[in-house]
C-alpha positions as MATLAB code, in Angstrom:
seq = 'XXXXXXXXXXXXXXXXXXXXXXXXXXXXXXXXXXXXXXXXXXXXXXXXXXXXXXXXXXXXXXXXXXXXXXXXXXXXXXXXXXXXXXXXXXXXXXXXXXXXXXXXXXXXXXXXXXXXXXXXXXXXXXXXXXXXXXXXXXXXXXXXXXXXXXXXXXXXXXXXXXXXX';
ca = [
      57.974   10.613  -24.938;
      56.903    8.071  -27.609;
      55.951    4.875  -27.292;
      56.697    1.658  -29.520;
      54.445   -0.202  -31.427;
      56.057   -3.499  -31.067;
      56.110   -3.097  -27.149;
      55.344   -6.285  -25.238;
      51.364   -5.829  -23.684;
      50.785   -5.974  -19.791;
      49.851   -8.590  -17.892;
      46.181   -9.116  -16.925;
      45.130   -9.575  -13.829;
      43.981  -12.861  -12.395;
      41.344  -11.239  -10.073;
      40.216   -8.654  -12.335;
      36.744   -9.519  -11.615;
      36.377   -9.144   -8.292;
      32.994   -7.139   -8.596;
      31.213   -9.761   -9.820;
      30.873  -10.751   -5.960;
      28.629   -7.774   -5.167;
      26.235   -8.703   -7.652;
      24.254  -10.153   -4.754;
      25.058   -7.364   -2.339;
      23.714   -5.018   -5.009;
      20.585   -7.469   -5.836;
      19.854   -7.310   -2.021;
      19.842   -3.885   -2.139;
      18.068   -3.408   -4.664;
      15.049   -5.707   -3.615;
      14.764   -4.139   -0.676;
      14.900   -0.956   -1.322;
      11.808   -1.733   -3.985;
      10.029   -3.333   -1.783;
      10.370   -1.095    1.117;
       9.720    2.404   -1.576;
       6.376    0.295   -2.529;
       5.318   -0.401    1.424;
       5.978    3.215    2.035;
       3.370    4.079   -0.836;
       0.992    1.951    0.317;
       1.025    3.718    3.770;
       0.417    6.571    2.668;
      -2.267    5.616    0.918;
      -6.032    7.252    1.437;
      -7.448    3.806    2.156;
      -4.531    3.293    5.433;
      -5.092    6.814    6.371;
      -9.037    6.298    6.195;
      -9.139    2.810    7.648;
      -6.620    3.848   10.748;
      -8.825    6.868   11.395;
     -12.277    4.850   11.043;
     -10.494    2.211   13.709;
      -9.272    5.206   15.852;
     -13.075    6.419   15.734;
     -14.824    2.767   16.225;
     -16.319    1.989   19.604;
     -15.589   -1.524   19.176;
     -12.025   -0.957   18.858;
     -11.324    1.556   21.363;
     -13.148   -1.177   23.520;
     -10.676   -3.708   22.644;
      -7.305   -1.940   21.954;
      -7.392    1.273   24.329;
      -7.286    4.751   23.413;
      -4.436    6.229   21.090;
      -4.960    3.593   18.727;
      -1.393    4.055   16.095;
      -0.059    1.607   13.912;
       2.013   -1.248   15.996;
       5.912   -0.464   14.749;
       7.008    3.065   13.997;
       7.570    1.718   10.053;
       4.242   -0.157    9.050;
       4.341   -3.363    6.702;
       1.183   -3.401    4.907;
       0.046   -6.685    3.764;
      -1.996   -7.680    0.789;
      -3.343   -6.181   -2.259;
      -3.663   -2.323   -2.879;
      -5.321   -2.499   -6.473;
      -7.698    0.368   -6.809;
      -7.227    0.388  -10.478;
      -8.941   -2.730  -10.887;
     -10.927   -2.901   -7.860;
      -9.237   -4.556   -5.329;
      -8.214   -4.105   -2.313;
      -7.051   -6.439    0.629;
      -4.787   -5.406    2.850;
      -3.842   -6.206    6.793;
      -1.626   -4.140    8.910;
      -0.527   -4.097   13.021;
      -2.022   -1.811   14.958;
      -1.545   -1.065   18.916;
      -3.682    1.080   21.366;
      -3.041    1.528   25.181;
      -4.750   -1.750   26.215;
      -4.243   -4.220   23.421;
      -2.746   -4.498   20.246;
      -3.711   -6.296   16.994;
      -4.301   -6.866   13.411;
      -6.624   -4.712   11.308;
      -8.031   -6.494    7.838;
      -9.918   -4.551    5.291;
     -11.487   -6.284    2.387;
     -13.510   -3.935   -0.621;
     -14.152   -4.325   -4.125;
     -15.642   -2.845   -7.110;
     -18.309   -4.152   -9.082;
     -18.182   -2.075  -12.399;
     -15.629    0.158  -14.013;
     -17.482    2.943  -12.983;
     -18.958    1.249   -9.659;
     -18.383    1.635   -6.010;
     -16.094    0.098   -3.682;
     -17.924   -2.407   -1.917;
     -16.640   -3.264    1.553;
     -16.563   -7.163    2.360;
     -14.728   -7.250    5.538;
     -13.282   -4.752    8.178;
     -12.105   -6.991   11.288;
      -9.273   -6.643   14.134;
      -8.143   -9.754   14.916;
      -6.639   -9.500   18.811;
      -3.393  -10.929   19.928;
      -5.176  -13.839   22.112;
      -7.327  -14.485   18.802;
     -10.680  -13.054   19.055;
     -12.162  -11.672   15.900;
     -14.096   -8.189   15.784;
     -16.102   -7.615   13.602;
     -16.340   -3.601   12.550;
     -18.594   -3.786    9.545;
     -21.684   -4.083   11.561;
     -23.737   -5.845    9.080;
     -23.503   -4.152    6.040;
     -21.787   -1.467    3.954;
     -21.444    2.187    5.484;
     -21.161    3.822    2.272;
     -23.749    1.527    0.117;
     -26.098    4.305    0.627;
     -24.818    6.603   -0.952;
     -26.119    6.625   -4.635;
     -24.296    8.127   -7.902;
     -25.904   10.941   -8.769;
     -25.844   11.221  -12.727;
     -22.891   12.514  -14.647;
     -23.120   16.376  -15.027;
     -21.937   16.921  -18.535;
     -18.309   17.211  -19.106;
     -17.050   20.900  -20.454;
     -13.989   21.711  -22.653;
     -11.387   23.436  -20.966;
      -9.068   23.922  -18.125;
      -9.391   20.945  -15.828;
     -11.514   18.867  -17.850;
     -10.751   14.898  -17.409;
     -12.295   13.743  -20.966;
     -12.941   17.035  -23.032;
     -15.799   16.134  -25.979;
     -13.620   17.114  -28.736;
     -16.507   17.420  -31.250;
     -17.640   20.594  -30.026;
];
């Protein structure tokens, strides 16, 4: 079989560009997906984890929201700002227990590049508005001091070997 060169071309399509209309389908999609991957990472994050099990632990809040204290939807949205790289974090999330359910807030920061956290606010906010405070007064962990830096070694597991010897 052997085709001509001089062969009249095929017609084109008029509605050969019909994908161009899931563009916005896809975009959705995408954007969601994102923003849901990004939610999931911050709930599993140390600082949920920690702050959920400090709230299950709290007299205050068992006092207000029950016993079995979970988070309020069986797929968390975390509000706010998860930043531990730079220092910040401030983040709110539901939460439920047998009684009551609520918002939890936690607010902490870090000074230096080296420094601390330092814990500003930890409230539950109730459903008929009433704002706990969990804090009580001041900093849990702004006891603790750093010890000094025991001197890094070369070798396996080292996070800054000292290259010069």
């Amino acid at each position: 079989m052997t085709r001509r060169a001089d062969r009249e071309l095929p017609d084109i399509p008029e509605n050969g560009m019909k994908w161009v209309r899931t563009i916005p389908i896809f975009l959705v999609i995408l954007i969601s997906s994102t923003l849901g991957i990004f939610n999931y990472q911050k709930s599993s994050s140390s600082v949920v984890s920690s702050t959920m099990y400090a709230l299950r632990t709290s007299p205050k809040a068992r006092e207000h929201l029950g016993e079995e204290i979970y988070f309020k939807s069986q797929m968390p949205w975390i509000w706010g700002e998860m930043n531990m790289l730079h220092g910040k974090i401030d983040i709110h999330f539901a939460v439920k227990g047998q009684a009551s359910s609520g918002t939890m807030r936690f607010k902490s920061h870090r000074l230096g590049r080296q420094g601390m956290f330092v814990t500003t606010e930890w409230s539950l906010e109730t459903e008929d508005g009433q704002k706990i405070d969990l804090l009580d007064g001041s900093d849990p962990f702004q006891g603790i001091e750093m010890t000094e830096e025991e001197p890094k070694k070369v070798g396996r597991g080292s996070y800054a070997p000292n290259l010069s010897g």
